[in-house]
PDB file with SEQRES, HELIX, SHEET and CRYST1 records, atoms N, CA, C and O in Angstrom:
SEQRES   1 A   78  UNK UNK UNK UNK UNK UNK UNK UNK UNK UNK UNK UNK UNK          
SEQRES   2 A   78  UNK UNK UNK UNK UNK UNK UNK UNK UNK UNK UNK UNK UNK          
SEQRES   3 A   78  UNK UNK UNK UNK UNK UNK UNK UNK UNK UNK UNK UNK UNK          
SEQRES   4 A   78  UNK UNK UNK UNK UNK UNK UNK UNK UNK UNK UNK UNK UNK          
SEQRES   5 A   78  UNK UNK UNK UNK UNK UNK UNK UNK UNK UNK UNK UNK UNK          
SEQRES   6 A   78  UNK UNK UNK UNK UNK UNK UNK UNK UNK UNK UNK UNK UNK          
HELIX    1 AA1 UNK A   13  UNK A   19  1                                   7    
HELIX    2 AA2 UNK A   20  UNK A   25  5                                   6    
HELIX    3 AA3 UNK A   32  UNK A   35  1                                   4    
HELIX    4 AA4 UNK A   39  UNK A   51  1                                  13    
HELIX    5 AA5 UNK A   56  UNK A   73  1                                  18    
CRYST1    1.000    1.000    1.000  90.00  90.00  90.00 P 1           1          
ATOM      1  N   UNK A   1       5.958 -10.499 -10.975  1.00  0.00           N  
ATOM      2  CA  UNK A   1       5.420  -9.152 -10.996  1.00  0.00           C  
ATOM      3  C   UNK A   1       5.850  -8.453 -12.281  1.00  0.00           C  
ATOM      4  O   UNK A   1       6.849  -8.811 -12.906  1.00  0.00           O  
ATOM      5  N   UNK A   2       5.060  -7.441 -12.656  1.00  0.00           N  
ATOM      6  CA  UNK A   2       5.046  -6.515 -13.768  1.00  0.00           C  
ATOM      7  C   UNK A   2       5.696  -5.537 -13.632  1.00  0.00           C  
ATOM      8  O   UNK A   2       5.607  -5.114 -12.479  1.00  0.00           O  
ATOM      9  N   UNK A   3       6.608  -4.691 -14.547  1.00  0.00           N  
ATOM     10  CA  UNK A   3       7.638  -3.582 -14.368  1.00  0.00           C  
ATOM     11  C   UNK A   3       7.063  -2.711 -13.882  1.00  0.00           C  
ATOM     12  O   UNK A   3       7.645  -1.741 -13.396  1.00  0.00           O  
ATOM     13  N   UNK A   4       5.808  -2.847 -13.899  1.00  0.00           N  
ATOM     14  CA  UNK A   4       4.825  -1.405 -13.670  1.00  0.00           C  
ATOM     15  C   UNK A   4       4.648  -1.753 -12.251  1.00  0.00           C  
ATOM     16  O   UNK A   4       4.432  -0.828 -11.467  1.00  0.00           O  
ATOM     17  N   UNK A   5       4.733  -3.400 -11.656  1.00  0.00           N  
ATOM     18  CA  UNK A   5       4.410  -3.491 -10.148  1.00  0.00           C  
ATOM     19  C   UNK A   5       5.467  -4.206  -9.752  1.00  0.00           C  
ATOM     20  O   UNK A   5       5.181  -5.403  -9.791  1.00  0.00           O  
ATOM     21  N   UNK A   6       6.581  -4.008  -9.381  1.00  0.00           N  
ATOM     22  CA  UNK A   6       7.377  -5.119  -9.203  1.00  0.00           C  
ATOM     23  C   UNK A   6       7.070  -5.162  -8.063  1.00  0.00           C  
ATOM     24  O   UNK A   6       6.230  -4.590  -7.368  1.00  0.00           O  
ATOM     25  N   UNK A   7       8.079  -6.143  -7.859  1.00  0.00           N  
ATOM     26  CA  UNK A   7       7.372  -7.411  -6.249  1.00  0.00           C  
ATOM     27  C   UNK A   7       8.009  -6.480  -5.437  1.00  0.00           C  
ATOM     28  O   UNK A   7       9.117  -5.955  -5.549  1.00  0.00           O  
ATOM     29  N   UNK A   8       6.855  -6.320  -4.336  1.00  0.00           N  
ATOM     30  CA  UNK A   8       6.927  -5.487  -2.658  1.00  0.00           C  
ATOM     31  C   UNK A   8       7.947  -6.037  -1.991  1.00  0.00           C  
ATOM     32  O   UNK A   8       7.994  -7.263  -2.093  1.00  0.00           O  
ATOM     33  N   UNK A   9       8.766  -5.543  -1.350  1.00  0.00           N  
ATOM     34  CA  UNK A   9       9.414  -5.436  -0.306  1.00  0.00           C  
ATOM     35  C   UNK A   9       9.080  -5.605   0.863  1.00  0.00           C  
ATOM     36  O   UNK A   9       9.592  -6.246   1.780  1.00  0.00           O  
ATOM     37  N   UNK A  10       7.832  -4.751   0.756  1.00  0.00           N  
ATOM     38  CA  UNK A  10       7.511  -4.438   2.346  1.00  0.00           C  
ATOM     39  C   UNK A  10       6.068  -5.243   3.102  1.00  0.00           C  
ATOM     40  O   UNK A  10       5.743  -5.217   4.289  1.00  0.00           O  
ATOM     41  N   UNK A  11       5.511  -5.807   2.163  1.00  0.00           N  
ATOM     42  CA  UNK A  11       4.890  -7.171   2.101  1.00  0.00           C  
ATOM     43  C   UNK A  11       5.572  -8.489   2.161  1.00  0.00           C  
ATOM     44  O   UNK A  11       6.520  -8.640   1.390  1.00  0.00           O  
ATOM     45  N   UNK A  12       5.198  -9.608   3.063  1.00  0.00           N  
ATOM     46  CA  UNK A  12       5.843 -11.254   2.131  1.00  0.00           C  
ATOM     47  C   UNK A  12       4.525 -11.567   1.204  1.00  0.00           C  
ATOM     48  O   UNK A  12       3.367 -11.148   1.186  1.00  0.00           O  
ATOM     49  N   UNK A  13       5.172 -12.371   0.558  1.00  0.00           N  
ATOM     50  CA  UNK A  13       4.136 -12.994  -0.441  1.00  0.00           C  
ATOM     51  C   UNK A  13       2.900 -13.753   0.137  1.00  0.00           C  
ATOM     52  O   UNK A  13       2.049 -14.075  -0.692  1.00  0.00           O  
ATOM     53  N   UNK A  14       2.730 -14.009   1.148  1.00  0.00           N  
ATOM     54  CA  UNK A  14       1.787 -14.997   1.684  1.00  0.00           C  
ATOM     55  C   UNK A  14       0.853 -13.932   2.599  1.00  0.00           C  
ATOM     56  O   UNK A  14      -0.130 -14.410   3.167  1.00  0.00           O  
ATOM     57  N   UNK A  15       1.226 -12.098   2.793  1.00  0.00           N  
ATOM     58  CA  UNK A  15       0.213 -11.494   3.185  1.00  0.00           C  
ATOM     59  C   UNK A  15      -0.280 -10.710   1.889  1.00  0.00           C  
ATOM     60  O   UNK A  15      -1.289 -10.005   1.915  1.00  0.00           O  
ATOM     61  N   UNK A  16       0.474 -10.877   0.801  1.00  0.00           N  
ATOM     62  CA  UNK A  16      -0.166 -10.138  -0.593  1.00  0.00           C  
ATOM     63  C   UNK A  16      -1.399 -11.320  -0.618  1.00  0.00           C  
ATOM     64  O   UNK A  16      -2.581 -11.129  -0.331  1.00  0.00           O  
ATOM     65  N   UNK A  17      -0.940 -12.244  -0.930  1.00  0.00           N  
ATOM     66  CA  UNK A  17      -2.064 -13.566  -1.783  1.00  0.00           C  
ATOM     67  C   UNK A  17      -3.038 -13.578  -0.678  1.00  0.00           C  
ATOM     68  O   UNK A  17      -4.170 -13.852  -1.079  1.00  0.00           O  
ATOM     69  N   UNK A  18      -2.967 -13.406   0.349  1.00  0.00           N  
ATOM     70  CA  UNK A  18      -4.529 -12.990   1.159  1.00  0.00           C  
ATOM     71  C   UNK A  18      -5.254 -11.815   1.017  1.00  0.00           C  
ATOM     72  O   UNK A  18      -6.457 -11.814   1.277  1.00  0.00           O  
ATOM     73  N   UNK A  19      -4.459 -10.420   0.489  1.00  0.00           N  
ATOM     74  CA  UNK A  19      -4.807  -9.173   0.594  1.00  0.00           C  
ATOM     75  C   UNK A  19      -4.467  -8.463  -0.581  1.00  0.00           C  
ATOM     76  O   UNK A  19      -4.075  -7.300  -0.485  1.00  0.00           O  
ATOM     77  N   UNK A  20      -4.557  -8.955  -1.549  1.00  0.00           N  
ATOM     78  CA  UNK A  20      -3.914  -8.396  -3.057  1.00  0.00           C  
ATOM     79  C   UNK A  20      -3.524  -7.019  -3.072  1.00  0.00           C  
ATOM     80  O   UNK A  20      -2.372  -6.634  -3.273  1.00  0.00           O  
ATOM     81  N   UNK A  21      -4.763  -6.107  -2.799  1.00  0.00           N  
ATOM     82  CA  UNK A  21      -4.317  -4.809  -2.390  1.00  0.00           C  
ATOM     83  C   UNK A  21      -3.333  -4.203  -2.037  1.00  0.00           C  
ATOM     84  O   UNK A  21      -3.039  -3.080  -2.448  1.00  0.00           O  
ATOM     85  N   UNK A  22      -2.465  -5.092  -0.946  1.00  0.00           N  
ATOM     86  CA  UNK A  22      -1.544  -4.812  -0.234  1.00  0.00           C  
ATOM     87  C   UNK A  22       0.152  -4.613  -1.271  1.00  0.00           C  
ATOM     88  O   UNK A  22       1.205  -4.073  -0.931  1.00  0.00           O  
ATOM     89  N   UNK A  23      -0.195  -5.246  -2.454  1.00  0.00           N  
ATOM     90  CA  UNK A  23       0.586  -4.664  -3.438  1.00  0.00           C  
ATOM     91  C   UNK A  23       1.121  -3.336  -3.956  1.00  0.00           C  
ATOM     92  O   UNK A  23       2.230  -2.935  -4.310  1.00  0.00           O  
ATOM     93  N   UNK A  24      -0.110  -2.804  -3.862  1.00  0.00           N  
ATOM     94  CA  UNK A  24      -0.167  -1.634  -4.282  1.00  0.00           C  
ATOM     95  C   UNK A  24       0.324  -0.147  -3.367  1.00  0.00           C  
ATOM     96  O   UNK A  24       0.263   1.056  -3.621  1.00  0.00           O  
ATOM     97  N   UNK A  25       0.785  -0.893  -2.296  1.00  0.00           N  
ATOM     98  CA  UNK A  25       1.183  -0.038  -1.105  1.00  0.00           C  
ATOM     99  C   UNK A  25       2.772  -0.030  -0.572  1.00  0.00           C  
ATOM    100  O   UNK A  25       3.238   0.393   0.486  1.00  0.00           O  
ATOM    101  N   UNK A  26       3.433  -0.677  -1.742  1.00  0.00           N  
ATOM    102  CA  UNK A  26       4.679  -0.730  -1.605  1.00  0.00           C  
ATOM    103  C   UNK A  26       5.176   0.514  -2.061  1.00  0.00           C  
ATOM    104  O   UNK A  26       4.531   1.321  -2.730  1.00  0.00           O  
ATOM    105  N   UNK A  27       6.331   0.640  -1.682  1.00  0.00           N  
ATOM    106  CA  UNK A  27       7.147   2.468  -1.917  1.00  0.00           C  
ATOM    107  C   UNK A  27       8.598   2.259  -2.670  1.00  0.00           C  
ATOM    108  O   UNK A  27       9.085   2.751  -3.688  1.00  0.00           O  
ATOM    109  N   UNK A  28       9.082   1.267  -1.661  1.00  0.00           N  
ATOM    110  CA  UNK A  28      10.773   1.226  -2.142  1.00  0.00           C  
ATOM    111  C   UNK A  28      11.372   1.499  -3.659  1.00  0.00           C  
ATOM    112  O   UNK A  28      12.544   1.641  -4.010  1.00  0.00           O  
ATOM    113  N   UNK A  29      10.574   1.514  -4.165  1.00  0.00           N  
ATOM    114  CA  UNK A  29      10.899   1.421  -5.758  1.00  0.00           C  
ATOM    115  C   UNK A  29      11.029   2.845  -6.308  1.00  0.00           C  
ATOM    116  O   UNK A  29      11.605   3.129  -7.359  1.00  0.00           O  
ATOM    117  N   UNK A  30      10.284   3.912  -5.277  1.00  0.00           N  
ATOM    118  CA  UNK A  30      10.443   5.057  -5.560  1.00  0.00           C  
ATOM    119  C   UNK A  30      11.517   6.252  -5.032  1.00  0.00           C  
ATOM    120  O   UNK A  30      12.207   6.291  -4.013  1.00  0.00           O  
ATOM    121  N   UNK A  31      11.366   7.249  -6.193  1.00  0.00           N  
ATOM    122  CA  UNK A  31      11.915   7.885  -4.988  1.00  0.00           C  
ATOM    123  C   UNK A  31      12.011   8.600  -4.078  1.00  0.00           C  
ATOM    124  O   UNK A  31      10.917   9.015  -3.695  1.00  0.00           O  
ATOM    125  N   UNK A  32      13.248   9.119  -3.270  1.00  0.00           N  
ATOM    126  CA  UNK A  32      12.652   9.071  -2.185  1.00  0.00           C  
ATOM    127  C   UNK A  32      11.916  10.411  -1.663  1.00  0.00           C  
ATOM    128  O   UNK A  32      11.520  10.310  -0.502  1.00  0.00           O  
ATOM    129  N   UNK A  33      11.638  11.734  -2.338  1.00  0.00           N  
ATOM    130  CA  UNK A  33      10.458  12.556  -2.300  1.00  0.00           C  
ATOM    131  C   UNK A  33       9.235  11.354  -1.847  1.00  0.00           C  
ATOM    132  O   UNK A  33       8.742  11.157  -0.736  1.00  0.00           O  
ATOM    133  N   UNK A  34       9.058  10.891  -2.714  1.00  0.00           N  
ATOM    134  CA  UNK A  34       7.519   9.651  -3.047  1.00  0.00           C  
ATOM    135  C   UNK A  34       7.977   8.692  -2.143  1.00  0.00           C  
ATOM    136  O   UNK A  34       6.979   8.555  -1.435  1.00  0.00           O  
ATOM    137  N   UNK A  35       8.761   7.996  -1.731  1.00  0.00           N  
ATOM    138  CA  UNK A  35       8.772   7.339  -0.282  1.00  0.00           C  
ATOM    139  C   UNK A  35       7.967   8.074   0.785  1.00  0.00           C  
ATOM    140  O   UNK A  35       6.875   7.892   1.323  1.00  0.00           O  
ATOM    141  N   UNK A  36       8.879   8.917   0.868  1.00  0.00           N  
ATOM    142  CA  UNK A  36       8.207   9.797   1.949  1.00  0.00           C  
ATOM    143  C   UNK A  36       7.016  10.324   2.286  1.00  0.00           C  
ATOM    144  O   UNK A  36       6.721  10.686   3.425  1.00  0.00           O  
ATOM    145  N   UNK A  37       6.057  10.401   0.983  1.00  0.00           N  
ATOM    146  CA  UNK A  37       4.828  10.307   0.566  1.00  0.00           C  
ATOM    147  C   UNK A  37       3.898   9.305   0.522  1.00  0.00           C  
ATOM    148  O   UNK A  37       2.705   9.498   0.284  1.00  0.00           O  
ATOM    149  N   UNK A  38       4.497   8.035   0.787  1.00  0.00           N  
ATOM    150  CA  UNK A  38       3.852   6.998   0.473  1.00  0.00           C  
ATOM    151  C   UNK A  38       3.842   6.121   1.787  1.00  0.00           C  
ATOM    152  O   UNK A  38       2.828   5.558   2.201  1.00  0.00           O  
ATOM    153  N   UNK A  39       5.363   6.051   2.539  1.00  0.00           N  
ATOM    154  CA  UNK A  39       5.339   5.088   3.306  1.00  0.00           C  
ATOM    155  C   UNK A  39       4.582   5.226   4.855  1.00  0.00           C  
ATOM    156  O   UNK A  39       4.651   4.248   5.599  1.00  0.00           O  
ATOM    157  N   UNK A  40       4.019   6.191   5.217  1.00  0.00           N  
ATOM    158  CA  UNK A  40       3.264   6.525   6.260  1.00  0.00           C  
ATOM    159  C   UNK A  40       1.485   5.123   5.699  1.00  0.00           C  
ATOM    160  O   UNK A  40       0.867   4.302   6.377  1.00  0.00           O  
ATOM    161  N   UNK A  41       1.362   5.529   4.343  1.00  0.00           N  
ATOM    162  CA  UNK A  41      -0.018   4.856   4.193  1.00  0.00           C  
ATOM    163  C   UNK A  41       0.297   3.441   3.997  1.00  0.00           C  
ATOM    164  O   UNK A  41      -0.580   2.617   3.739  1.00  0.00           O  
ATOM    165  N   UNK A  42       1.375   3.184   4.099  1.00  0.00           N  
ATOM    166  CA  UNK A  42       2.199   1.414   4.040  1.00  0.00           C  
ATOM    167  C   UNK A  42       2.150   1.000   5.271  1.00  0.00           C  
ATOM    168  O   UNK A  42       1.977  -0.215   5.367  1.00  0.00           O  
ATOM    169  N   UNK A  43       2.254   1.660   6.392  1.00  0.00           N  
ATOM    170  CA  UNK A  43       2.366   1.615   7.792  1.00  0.00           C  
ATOM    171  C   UNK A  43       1.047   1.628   8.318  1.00  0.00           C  
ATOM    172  O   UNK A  43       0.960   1.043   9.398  1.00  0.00           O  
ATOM    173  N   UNK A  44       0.014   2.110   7.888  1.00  0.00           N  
ATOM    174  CA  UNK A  44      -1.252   1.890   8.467  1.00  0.00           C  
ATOM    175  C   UNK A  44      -1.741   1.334   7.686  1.00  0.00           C  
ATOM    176  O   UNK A  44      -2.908   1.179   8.047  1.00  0.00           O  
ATOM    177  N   UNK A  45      -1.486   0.633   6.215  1.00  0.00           N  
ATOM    178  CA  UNK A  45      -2.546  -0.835   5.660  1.00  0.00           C  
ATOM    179  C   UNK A  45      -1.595  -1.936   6.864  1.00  0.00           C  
ATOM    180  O   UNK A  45      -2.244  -2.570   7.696  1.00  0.00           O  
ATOM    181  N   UNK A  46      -0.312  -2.032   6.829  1.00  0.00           N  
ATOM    182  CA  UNK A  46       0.300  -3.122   7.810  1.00  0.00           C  
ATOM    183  C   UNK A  46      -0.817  -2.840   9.127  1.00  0.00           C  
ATOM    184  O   UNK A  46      -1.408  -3.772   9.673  1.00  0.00           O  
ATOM    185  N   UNK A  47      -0.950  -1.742   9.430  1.00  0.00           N  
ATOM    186  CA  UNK A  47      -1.589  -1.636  10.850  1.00  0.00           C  
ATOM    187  C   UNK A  47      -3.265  -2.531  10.683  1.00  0.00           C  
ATOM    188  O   UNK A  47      -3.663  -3.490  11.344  1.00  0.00           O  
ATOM    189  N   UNK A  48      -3.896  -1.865   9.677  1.00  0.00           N  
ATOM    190  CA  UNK A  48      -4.981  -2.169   9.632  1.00  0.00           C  
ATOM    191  C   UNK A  48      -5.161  -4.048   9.369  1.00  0.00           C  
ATOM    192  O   UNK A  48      -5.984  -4.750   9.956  1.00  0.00           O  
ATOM    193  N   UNK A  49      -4.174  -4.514   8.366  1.00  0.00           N  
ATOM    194  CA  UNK A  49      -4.176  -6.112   8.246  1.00  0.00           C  
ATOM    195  C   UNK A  49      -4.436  -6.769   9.661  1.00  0.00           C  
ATOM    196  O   UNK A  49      -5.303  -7.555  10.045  1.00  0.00           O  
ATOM    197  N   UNK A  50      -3.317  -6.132  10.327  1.00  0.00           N  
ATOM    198  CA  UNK A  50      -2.604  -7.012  11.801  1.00  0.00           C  
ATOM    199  C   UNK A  50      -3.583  -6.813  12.981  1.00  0.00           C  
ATOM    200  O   UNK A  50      -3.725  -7.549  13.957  1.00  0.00           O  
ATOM    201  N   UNK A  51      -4.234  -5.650  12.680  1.00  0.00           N  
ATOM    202  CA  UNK A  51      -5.066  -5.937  13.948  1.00  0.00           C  
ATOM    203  C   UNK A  51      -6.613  -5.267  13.968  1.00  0.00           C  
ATOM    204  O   UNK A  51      -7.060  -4.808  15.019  1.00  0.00           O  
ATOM    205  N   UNK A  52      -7.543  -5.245  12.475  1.00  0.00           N  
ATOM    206  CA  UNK A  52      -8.784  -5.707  12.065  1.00  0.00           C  
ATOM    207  C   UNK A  52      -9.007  -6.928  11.578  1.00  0.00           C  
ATOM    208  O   UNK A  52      -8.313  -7.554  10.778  1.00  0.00           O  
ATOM    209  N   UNK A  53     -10.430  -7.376  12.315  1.00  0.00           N  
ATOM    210  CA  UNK A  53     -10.471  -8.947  11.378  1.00  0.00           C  
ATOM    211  C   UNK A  53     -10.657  -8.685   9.802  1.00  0.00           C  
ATOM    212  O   UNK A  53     -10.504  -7.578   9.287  1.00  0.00           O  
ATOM    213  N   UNK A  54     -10.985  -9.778   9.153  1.00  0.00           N  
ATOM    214  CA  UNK A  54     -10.947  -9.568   7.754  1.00  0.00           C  
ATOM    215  C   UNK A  54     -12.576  -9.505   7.441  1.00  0.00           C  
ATOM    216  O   UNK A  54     -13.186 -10.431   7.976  1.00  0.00           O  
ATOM    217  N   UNK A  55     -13.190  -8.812   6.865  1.00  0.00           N  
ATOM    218  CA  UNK A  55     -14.588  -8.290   6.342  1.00  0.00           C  
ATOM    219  C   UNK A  55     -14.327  -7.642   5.523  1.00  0.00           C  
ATOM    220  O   UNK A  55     -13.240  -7.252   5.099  1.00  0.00           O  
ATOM    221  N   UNK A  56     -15.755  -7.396   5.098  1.00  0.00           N  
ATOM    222  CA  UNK A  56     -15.778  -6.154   4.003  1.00  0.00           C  
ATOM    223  C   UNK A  56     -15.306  -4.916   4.301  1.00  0.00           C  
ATOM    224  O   UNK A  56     -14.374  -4.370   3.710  1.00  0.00           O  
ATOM    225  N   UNK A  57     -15.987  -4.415   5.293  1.00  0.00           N  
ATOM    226  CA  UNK A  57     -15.373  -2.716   6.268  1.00  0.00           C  
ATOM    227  C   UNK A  57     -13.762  -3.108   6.216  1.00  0.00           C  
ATOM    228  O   UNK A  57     -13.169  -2.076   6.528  1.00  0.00           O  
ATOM    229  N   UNK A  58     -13.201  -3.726   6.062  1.00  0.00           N  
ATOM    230  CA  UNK A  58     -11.569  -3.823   6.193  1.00  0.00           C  
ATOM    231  C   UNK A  58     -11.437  -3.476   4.953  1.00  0.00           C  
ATOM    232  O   UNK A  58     -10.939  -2.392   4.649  1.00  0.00           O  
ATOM    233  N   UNK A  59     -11.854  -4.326   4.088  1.00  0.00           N  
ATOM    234  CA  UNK A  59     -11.284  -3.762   2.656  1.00  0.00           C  
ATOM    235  C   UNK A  59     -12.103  -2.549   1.726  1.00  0.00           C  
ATOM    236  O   UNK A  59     -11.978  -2.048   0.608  1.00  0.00           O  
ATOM    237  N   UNK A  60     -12.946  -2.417   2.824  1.00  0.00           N  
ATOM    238  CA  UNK A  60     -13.328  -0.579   2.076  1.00  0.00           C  
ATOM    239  C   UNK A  60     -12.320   0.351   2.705  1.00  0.00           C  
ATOM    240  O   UNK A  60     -12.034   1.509   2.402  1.00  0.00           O  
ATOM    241  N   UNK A  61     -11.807  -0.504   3.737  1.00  0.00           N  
ATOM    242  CA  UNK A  61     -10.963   0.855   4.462  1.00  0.00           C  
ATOM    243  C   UNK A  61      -9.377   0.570   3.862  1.00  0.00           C  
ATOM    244  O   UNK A  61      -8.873   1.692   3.820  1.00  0.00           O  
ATOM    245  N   UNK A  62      -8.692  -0.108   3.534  1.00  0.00           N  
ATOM    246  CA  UNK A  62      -8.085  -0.513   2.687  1.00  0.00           C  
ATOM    247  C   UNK A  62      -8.048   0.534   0.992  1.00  0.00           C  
ATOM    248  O   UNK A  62      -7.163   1.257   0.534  1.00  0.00           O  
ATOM    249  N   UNK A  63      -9.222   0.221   0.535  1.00  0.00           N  
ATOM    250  CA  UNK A  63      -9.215   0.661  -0.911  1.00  0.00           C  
ATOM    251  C   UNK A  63      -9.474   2.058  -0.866  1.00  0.00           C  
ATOM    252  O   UNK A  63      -9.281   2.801  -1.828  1.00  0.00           O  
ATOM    253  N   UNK A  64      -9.956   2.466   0.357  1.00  0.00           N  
ATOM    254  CA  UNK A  64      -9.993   4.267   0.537  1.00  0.00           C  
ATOM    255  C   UNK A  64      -8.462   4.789   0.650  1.00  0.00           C  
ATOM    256  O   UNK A  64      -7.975   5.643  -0.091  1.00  0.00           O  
ATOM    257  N   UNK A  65      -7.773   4.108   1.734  1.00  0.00           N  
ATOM    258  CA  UNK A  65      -6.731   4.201   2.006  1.00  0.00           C  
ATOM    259  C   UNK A  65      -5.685   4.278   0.764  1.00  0.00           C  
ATOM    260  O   UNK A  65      -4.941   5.249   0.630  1.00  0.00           O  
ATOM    261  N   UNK A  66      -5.686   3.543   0.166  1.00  0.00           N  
ATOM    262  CA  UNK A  66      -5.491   3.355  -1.123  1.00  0.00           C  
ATOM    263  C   UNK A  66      -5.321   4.570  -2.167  1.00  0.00           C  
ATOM    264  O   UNK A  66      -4.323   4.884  -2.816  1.00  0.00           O  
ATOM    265  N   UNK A  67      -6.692   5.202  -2.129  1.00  0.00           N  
ATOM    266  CA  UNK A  67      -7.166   6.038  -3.121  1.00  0.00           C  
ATOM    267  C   UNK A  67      -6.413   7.498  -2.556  1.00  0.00           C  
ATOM    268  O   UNK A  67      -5.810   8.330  -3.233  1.00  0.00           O  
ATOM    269  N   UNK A  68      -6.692   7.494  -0.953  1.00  0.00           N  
ATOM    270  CA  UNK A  68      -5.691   8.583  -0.173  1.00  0.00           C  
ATOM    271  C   UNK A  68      -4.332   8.498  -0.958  1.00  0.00           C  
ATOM    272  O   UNK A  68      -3.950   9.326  -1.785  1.00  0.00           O  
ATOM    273  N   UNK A  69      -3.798   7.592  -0.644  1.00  0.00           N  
ATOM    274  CA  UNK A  69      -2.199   7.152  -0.884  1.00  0.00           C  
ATOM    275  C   UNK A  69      -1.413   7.852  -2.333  1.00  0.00           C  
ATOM    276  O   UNK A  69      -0.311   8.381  -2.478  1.00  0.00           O  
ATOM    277  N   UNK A  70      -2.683   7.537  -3.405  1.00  0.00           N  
ATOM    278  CA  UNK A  70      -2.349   7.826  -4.751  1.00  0.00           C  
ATOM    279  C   UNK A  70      -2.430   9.102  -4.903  1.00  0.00           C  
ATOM    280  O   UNK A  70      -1.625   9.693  -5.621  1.00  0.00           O  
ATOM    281  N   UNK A  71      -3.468   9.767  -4.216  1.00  0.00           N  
ATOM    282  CA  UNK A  71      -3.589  11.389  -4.048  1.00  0.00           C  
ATOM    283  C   UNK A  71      -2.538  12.062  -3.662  1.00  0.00           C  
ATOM    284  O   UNK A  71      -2.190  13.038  -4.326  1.00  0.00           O  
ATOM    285  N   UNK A  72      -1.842  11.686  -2.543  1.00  0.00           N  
ATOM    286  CA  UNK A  72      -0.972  11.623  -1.742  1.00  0.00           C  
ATOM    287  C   UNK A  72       0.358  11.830  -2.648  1.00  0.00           C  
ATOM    288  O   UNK A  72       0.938  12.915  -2.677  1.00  0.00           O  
ATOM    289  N   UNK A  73       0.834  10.590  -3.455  1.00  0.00           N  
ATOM    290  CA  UNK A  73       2.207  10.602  -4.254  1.00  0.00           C  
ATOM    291  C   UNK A  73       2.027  11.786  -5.109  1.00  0.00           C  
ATOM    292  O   UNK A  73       2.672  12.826  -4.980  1.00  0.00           O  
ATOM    293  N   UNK A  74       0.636  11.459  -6.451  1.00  0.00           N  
ATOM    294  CA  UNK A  74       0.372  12.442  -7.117  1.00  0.00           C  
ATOM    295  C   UNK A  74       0.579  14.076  -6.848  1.00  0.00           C  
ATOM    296  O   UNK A  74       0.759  14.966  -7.680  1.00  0.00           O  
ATOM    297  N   UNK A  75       0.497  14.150  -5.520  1.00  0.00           N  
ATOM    298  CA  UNK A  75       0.390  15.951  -4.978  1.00  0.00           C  
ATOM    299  C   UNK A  75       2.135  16.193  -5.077  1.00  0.00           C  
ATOM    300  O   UNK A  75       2.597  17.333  -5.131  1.00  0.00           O  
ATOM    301  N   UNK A  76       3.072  14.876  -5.093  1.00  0.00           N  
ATOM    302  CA  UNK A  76       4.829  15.522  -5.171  1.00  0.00           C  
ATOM    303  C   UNK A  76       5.363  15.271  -6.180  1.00  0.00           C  
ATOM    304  O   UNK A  76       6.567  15.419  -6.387  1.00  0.00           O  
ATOM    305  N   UNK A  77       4.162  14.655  -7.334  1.00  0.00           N  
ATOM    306  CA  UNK A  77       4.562  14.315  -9.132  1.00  0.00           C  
ATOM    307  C   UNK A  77       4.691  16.212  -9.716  1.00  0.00           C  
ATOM    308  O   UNK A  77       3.834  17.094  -9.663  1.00  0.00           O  
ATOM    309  N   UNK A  78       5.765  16.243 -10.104  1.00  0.00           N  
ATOM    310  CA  UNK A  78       5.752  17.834 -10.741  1.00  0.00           C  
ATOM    311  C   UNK A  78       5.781  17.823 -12.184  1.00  0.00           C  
ATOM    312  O   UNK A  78       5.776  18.883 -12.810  1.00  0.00           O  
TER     313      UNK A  78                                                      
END                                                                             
């Protein structure tokens, strides 16, 4: 992983390489204002992996989720 993404925590490697996305939803690295901001939308991509099948509608709901998430940190960047 890249300094800009280092390797998730809160993922294993074998549900990233099915769900790449799922990278991008790691928190630990931050702090913890932005944890706190972040790890609620870490908890419902885990939710959404574990118990939607895999389709397209999964990963639009995923990459929305996503786009929430970044909105989300951004609103406690000062």
């Amino acid at each position: 992983m890249s300094d800009i993404h280092p390797a998730p925590a809160e993922f294993s490697t074998d549900q990233i390489a099915a769900d790449g996305i799922l990278r991008y939803f790691h928190y630990s690295h931050l702090p913890p204002v932005l944890q706190a901001a972040s790890r609620p939308f870490c908890d419902l991509a885990r939710h959404i992996v574990e118990s939607l099948p895999r389709n397209a509608e999964r990963t639009v709901a995923l990459r929305k989720l996503l786009e929430a998430k970044d909105a989300a940190v951004r609103a406690n960047v000062n």
